[in-house]
N, C-alpha and C positions, 0 to 999 in steps of 0.2 A: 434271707439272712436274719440274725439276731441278733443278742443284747452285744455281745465283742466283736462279730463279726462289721456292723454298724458305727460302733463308737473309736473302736482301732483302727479301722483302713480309715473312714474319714480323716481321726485324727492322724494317721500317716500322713495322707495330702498334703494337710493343712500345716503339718509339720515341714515336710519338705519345702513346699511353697514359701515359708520363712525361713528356711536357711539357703534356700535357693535366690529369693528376690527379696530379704533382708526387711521384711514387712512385719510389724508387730503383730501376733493374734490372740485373739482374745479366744482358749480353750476352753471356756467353761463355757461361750456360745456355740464353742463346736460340737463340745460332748450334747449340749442342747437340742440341736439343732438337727445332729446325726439319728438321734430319735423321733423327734417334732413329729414328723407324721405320724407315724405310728401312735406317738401317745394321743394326737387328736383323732385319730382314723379309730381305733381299734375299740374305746368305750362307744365314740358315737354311731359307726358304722354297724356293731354287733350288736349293741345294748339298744341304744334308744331311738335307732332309726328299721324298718323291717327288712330292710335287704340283707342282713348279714353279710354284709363285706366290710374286710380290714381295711379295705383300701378305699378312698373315694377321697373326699375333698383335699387332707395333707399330700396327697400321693398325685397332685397334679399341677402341671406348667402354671396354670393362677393362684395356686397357691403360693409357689415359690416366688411371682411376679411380685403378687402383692407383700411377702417380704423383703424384696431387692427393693421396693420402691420407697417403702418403712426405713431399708437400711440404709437408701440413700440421703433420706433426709434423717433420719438420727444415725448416724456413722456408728455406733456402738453396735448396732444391730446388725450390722451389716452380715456378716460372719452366722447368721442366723440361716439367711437366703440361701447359701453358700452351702453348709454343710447339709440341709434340707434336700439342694439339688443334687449334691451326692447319694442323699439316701437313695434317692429315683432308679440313679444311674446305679447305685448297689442292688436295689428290688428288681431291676430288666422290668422297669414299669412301661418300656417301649412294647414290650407285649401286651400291654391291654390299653389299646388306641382309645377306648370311648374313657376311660380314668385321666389318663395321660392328658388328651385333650377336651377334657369335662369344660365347660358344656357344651362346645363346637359339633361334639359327635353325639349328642343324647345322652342318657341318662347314666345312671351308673349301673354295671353289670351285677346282679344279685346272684350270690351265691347260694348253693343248695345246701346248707346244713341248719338245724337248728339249734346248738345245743354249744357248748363251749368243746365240750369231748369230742363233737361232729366237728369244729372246727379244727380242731387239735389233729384229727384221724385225718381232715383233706387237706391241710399244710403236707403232711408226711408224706400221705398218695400221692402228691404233687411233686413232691420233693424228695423220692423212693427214688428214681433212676439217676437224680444227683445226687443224693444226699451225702455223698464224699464232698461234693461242689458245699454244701452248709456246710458240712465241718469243716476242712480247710478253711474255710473264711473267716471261723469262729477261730479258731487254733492261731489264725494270721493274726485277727485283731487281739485276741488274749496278747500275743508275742509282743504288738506293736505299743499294747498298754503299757504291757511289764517294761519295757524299753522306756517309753516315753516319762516316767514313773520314776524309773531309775535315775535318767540323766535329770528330770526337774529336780527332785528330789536333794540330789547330789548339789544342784544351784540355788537350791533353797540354804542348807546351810551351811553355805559359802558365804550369805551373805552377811554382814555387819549385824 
């Protein structure tokens, strides 16, 4: 999944969940939050660690731990944990057990590319028998932005 497929469905959740159980949320953690891995995963894991993989330490159960624990004791943060664990469940990060549960199962699985264009080429090959499944998800979150955007927006200047 990617930049709107990521930042829209979370923030759908996290929307509904507030009009659903009347809970304040703080979206500017969410929109955060729904990225967080990725932006910690993708410099460290490609650039300055050798395994090339995007995915490793953001993209796993201790990471997210260690934010719910952060967000229990500062409550602002909390919403950080939250939308992070979605990314997970949005990446089907349950398919790669040693990531998922780093460091209980070993190390982390190294990827075979070297090059940013080699990474760019085995996203795609990867994601060639769904890549309807990316788009639709991109398409949903663009939808869920322009939505969410519209009705803030609109309560923005309502207000006094």
């Amino acid at each position: 999944m990617l930049l709107f497929g990521h930042i829209g469905i979370t923030l759908g959740v996290a929307w509904l969940i507030e009009s659903k159980l009347r809970v304040k949320i703080d979206y500017r953690q969410i929109a955060i939050g729904s990225l967080l891995p990725d932006m910690i995963d993708k410099p460290v894991g490609m650039i300055l660690l050798p395994i090339n993989n995007g995915r490793i330490f953001g993209h796993t159960l201790l990471f997210v731990l260690i934010l719910l624990i952060i967000g229990l004791k500062y409550r602002k943060s909390l919403f950080l944990s939250f939308a992070s664990f979605l990314h997970l469940i949005e990446d089907e990060i349950w398919n790669e057990p040693e990531t998922l549960f780093w460091p209980l199962l070993g190390e982390f699985p190294a990827k075979e590319h070297s090059s940013f264009y080699e990474y760019i080429e085995r996203i795609l090959s990867e994601y060639t028998p769904s890549l309807s499944h990316v788009f639709i998800s991109e398409v949903i979150g663009f939808i869920i932005i322009l939505a969410f955007l519209r009705i803030y927006c609109d309560n923005f200047r309502k207000l006094p």
